[in-house]
N, CA and C atoms as a LAMMPS dump frame, in Angstrom:
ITEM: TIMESTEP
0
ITEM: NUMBER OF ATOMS
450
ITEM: BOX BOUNDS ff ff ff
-5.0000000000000000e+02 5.0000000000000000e+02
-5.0000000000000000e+02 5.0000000000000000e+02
-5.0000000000000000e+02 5.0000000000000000e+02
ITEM: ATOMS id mol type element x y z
1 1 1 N 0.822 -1.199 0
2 1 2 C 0 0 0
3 1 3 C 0.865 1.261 0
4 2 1 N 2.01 1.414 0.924
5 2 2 C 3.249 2.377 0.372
6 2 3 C 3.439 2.699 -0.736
7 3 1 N 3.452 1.926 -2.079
8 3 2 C 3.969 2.359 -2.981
9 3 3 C 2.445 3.019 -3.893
10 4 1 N 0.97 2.292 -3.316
11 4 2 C 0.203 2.499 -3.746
12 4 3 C -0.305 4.795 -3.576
13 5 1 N 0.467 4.68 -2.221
14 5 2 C 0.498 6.488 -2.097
15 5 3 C 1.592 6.667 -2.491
16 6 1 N 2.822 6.141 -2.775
17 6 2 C 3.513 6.85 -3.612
18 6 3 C 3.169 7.33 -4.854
19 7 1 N 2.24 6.332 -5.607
20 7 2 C 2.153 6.313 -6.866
21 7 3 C 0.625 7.91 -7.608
22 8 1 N -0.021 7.78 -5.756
23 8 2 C -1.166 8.818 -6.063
24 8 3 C -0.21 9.655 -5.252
25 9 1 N 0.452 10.176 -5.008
26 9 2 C 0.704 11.545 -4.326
27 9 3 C 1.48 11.822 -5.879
28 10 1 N 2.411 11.154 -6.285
29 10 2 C 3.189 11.33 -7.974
30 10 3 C 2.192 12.129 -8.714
31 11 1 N 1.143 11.164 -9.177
32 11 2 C -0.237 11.647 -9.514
33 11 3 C -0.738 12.953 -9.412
34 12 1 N -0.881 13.057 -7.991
35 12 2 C -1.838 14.525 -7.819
36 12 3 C -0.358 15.555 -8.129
37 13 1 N 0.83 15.224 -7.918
38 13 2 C 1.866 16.603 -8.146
39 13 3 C 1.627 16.483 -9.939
40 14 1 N 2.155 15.135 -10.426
41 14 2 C 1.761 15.931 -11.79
42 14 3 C 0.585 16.488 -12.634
43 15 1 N -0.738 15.82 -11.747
44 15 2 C -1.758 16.695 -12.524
45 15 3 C -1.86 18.483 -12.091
46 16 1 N -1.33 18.829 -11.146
47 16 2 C -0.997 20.122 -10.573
48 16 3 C 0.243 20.736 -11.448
49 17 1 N 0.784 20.263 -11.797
50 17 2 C 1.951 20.988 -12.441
51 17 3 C 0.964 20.929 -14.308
52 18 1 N 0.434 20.153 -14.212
53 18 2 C -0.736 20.009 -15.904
54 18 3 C -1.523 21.088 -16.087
55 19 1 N -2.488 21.536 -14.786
56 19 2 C -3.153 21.978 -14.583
57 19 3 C -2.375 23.827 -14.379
58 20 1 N -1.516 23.463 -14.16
59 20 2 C -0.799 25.003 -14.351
60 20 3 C 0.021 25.161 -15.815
61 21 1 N 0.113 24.358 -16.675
62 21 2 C 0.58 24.523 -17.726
63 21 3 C -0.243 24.739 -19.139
64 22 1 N -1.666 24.085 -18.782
65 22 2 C -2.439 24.127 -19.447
66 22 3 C -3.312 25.453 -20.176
67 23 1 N -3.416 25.201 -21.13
68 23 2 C -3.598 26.468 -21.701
69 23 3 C -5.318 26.197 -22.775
70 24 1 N -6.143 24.981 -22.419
71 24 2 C -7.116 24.404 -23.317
72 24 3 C -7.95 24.573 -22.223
73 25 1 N -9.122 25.296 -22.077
74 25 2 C -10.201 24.965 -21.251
75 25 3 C -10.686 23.329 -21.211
76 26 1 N -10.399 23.028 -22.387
77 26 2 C -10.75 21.145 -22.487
78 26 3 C -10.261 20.34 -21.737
79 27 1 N -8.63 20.815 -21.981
80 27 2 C -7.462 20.134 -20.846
81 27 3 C -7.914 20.365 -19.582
82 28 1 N -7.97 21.518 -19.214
83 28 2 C -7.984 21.363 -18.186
84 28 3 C -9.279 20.945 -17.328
85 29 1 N -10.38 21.301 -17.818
86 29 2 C -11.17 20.235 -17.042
87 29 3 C -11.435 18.706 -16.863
88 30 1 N -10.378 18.394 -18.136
89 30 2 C -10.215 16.905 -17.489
90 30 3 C -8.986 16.723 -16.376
91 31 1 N -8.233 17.559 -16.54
92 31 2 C -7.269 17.584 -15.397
93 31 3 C -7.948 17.759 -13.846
94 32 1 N -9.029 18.817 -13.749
95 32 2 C -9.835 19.106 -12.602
96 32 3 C -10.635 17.774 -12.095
97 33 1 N -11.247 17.147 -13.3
98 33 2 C -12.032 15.327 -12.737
99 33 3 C -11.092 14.675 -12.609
100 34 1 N -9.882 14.974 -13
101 34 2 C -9.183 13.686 -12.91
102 34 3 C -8.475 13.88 -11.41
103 35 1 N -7.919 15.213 -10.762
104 35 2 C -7.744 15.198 -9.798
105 35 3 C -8.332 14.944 -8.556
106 36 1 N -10.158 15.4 -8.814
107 36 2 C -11.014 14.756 -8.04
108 36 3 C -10.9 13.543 -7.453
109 37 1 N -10.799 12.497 -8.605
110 37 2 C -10.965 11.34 -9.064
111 37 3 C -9.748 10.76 -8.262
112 38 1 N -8.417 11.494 -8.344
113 38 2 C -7.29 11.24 -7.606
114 38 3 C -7.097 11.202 -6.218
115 39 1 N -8.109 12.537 -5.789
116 39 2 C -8.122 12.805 -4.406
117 39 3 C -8.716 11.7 -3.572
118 40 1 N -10.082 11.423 -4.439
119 40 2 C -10.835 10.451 -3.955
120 40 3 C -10.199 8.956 -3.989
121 41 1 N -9.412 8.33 -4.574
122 41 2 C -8.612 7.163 -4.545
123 41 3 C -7.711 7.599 -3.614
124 42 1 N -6.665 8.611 -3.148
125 42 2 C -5.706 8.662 -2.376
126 42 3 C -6.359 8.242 -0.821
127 43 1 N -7.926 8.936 -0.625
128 43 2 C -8.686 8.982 0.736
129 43 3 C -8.486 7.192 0.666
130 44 1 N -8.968 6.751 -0.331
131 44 2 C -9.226 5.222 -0.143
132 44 3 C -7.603 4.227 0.387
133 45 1 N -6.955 4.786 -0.684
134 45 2 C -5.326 4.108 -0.027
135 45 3 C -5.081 4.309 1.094
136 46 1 N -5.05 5.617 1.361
137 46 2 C -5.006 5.813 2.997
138 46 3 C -5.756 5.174 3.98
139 47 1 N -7.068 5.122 3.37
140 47 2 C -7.699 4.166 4.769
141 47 3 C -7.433 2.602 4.743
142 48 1 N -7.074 2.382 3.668
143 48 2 C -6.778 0.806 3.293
144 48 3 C -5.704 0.483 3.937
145 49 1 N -4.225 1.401 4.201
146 49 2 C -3.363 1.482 4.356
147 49 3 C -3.267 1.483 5.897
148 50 1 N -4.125 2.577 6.571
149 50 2 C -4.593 2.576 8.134
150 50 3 C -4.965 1.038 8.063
151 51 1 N -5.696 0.384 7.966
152 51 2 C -6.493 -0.778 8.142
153 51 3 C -5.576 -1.997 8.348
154 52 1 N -4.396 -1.595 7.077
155 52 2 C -3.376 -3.042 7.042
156 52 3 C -2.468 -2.632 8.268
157 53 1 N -2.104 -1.64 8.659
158 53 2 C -1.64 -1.156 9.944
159 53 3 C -2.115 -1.422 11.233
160 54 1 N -3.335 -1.299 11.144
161 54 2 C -4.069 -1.805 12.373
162 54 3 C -4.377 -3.011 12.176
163 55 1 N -4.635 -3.72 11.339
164 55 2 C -4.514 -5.384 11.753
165 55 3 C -2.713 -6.189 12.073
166 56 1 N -1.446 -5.298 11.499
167 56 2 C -0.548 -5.203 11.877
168 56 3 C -0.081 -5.529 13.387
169 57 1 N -0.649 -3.819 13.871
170 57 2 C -0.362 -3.712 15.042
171 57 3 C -0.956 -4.954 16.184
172 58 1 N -2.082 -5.331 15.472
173 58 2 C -3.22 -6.202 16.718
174 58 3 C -2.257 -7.309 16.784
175 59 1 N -2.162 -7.715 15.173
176 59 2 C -1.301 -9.147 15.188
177 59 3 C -0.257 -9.465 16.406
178 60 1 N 0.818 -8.17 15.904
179 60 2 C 2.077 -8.557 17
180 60 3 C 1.789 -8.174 18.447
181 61 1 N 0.701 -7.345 18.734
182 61 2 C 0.137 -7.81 19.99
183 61 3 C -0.206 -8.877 20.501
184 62 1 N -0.726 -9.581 19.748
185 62 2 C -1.554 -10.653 19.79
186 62 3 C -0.224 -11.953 20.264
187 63 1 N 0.751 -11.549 18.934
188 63 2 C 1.995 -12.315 19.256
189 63 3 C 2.729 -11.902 21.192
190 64 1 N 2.838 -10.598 21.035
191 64 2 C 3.474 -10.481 22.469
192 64 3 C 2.978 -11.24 23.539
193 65 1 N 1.462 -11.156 23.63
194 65 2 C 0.672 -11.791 24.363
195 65 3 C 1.024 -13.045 24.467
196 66 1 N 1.022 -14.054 23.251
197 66 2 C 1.303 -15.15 23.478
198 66 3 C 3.118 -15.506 23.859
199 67 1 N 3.806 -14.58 24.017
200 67 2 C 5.426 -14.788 24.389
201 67 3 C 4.953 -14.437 25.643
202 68 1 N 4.352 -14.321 26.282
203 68 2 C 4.015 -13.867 27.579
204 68 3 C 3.554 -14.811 28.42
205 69 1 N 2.717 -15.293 27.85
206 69 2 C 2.09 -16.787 28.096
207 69 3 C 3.078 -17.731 28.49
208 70 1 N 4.183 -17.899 27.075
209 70 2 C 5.182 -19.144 27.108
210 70 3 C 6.152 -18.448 28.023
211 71 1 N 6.34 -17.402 28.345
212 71 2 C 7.125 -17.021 29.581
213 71 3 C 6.955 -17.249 31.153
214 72 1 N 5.167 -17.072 31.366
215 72 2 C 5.102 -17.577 32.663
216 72 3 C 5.074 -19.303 32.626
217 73 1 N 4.724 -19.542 31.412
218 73 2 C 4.852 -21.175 31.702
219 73 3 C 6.281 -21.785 32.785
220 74 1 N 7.285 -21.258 31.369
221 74 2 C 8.67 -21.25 31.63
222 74 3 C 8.651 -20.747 33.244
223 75 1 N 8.324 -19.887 33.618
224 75 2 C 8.547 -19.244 34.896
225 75 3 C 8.01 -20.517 36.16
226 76 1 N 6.593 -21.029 35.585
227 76 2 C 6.073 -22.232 36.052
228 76 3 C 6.309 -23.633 36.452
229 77 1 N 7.382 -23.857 35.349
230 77 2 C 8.668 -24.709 35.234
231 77 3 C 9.336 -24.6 35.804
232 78 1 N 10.252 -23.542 36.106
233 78 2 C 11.282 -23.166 37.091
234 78 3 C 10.774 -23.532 37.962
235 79 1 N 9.782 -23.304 38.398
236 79 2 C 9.25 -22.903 40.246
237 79 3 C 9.035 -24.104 40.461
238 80 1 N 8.407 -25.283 39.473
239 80 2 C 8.24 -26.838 39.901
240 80 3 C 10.275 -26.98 39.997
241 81 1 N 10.405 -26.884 39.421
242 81 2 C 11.869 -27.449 39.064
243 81 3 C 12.876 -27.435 40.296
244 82 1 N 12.552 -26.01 40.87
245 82 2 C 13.265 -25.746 42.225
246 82 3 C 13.035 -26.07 43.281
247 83 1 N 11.886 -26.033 43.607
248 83 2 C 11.116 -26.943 44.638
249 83 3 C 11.384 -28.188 44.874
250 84 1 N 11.376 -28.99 43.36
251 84 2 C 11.716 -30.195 44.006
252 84 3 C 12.877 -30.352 44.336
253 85 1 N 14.156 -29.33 43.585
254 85 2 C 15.525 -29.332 44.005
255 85 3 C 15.847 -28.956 45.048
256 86 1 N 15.002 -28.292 45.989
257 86 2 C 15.38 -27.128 47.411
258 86 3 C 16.339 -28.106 48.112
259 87 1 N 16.01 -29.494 48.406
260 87 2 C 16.537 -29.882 49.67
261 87 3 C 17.998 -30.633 49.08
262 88 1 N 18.413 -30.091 47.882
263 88 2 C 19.912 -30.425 47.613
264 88 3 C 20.382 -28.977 47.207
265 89 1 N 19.933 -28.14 47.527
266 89 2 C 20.34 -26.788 47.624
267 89 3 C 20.895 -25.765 48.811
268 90 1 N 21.474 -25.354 48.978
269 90 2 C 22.181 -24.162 49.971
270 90 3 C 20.948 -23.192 50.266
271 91 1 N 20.564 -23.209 51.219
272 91 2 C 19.702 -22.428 51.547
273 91 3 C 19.502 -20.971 51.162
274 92 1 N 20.857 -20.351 51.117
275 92 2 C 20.706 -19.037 50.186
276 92 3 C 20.621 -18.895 48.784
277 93 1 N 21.241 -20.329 47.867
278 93 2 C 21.004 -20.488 47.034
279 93 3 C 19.581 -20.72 46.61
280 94 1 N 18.477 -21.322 47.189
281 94 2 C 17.494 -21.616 47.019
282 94 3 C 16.51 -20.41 47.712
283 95 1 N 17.111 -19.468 48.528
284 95 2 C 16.212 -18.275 48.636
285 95 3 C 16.363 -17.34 47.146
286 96 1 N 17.582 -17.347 46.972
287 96 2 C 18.109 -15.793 45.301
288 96 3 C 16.85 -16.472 44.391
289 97 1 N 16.7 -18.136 44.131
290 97 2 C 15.776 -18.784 42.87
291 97 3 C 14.791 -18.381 42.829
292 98 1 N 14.492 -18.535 44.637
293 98 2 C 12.855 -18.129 44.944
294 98 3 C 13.009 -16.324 44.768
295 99 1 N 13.53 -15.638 45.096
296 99 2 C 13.426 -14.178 44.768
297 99 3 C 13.035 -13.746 43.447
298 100 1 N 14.307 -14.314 42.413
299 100 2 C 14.342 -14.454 41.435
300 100 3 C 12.974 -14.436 40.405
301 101 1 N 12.502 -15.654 40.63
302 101 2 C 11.033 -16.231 40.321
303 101 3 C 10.122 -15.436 40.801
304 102 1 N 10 -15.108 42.183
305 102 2 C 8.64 -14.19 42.507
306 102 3 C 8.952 -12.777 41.803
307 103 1 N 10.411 -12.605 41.701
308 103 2 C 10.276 -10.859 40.981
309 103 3 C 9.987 -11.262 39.662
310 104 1 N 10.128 -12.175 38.906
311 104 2 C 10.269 -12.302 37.788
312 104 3 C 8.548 -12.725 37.071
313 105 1 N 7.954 -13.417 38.402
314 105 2 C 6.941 -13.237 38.087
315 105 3 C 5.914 -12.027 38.105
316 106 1 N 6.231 -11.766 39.359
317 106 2 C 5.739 -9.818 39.333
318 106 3 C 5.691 -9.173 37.965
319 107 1 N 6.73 -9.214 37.483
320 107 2 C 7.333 -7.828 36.597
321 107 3 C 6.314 -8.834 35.07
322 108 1 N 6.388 -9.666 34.652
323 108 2 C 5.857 -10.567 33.784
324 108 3 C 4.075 -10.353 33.699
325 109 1 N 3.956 -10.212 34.973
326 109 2 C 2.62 -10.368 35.237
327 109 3 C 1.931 -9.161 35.271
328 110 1 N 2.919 -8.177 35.31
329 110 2 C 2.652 -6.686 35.673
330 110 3 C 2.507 -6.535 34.061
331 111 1 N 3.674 -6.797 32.966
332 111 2 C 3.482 -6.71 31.732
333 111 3 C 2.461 -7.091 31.156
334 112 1 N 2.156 -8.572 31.299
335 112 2 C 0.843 -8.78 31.119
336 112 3 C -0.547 -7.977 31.299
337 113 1 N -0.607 -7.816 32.445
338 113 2 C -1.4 -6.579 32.355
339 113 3 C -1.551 -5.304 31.551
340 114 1 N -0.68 -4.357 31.56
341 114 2 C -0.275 -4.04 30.91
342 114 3 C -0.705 -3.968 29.064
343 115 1 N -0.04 -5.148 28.849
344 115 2 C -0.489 -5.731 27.595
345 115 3 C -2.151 -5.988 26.866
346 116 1 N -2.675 -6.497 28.086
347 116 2 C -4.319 -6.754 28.335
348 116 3 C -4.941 -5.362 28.136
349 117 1 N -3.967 -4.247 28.992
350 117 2 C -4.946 -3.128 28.618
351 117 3 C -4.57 -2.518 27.266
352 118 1 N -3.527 -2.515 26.697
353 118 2 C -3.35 -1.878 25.765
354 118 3 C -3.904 -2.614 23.99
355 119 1 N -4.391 -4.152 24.271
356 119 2 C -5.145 -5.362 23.566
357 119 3 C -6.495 -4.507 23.221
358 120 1 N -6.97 -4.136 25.092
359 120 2 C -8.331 -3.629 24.747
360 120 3 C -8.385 -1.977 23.503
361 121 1 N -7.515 -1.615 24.348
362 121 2 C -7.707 -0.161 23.915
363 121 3 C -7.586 -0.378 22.364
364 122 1 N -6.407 -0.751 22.05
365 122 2 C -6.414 -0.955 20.255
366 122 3 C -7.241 -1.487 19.375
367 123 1 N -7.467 -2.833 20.096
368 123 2 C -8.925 -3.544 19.373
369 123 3 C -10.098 -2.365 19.111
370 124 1 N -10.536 -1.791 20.167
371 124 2 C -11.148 -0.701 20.481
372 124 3 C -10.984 0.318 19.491
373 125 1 N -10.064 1.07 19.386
374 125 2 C -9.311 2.003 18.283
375 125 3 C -9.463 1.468 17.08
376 126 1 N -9.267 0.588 17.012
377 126 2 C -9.292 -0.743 15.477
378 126 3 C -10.673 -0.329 14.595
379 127 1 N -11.794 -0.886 15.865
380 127 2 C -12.978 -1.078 15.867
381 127 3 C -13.48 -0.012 15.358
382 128 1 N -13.058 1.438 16.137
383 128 2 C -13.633 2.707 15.428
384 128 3 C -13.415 3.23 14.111
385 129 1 N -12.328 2.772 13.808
386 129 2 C -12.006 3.086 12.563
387 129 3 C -12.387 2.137 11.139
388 130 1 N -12.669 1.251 11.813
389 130 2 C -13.692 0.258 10.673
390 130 3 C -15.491 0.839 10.925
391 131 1 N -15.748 1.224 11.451
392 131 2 C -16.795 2.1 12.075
393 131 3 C -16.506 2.871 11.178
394 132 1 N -15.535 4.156 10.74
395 132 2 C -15.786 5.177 10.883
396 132 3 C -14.64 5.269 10.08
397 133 1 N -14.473 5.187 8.541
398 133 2 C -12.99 4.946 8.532
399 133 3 C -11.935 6.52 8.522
400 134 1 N -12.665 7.832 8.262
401 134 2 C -12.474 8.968 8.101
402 134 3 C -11.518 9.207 9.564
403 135 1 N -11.892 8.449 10.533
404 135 2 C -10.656 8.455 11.695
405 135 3 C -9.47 7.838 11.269
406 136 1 N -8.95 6.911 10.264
407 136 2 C -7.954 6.504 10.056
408 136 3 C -6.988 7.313 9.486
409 137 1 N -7.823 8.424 8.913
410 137 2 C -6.988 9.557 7.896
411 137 3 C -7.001 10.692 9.082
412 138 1 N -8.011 11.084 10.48
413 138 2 C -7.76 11.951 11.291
414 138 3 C -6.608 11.612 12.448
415 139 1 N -6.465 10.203 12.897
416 139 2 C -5.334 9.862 13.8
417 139 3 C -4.923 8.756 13.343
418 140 1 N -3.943 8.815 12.727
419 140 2 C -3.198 8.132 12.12
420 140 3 C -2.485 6.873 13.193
421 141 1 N -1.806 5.61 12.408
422 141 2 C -1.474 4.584 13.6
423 141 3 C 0.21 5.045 14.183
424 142 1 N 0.651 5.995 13.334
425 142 2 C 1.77 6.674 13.835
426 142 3 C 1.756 6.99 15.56
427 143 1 N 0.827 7.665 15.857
428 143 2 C 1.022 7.592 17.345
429 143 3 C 0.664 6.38 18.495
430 144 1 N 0.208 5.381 17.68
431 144 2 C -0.357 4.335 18.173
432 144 3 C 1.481 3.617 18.301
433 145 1 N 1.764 3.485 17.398
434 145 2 C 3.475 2.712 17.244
435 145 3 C 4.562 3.894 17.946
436 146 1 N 4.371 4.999 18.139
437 146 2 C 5.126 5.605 19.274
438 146 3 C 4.909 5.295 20.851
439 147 1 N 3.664 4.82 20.608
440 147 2 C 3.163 4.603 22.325
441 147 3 C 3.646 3.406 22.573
442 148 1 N 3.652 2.464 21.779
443 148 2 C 4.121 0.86 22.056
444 148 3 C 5.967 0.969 21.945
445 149 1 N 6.262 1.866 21.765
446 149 2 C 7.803 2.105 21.737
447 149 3 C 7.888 2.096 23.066
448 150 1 N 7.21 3.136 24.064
449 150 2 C 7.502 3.625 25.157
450 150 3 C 7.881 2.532 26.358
C-alpha cells in the first residue's frame, strides 16, 4: 500500500503541475475530474493502508501476548523445578531462585497486564475506525506505534 500512495501523491503533483501549464479549457477540465478522481482514490489508499496497519499492530500484539504466556509457563517450570531441588540446595542459594522467580513473576505479570490493557484499547481504536474509517486519515497509527515504543 506504500507504494500504492507513492504512486497517487506522484499523480496529484503531476496533474498540478498540468493543470498550471495548461492552456485548453478542455485540458484542463479533465485535469480538474481527474484530480477529483485522484483525491478520492488517495482517501481510499489511505484508509486501506490505516487498516493493514491496524490489523498489523493487533497481530504482534496478539503475538506479544502469546510470548508472555510461554514465559510464565517457563517461569512455572522453574518454580516446579526448584522446589523439588530445594533440599539439595544451599539455603541461600534456594532463597536468590525463589526471589528471582517471585520478581520475575511480578514484573511478567505486571506486563501482562499491561499488555491486556493496551489489547483492549487498540482492538477498540481498530474497531472505530472500521466504524468510521475517516478516523484513520484523522489519527493516524503513527502515534499508536510511538506509544508501544515507550
Amino acid at each position: 500500500m506504500q507504494n500504492a500512495q507513492v504512486f497517487v501523491a506522484q499523480a496529484q503533483q503531476n496533474f498540478d503541475i498540468a493543470n498550471k501549464l495548461s492552456t485548453s479549457k478542455t485540458i484542463t477540465d479533465a485535469i480538474v475530474d481527474n484530480q477529483k478522481t485522484i483525491s478520492s482514490l488517495s482517501s481510499v489508499v489511505d484508509i486501506k493502508t490505516c487498516y493493514g496497519l491496524g490489523q498489523a499492530i493487533i497481530s504482534h500484539i496478539n503475538d506479544t501476548n502469546t510470548t508472555i504466556k510461554n514465559i510464565k509457563s517457563t517461569l512455572d517450570q522453574e518454580d516446579i523445578y526448584t522446589t523439588k531441588r530445594a533440599h539439595s540446595l544451599d539455603t541461600a542459594c534456594y532463597e536468590k531462585l525463589r526471589y528471582i522467580l517471585d520478581t520475575s513473576r511480578e514484573q511478567v505479570g505486571l506486563l501482562q497486564m499491561q499488555m491486556q490493557q493496551n489489547t483492549t484499547k487498540y482492538k477498540s481504536d481498530f474497531s472505530d475506525k472500521i466504524e468510521d474509517p475517516m478516523i484513520c486519515i484523522q489519527t493516524p497509527y503513527e502515534n499508536i506505534i510511538s506509544s508501544l515504543i515507550k
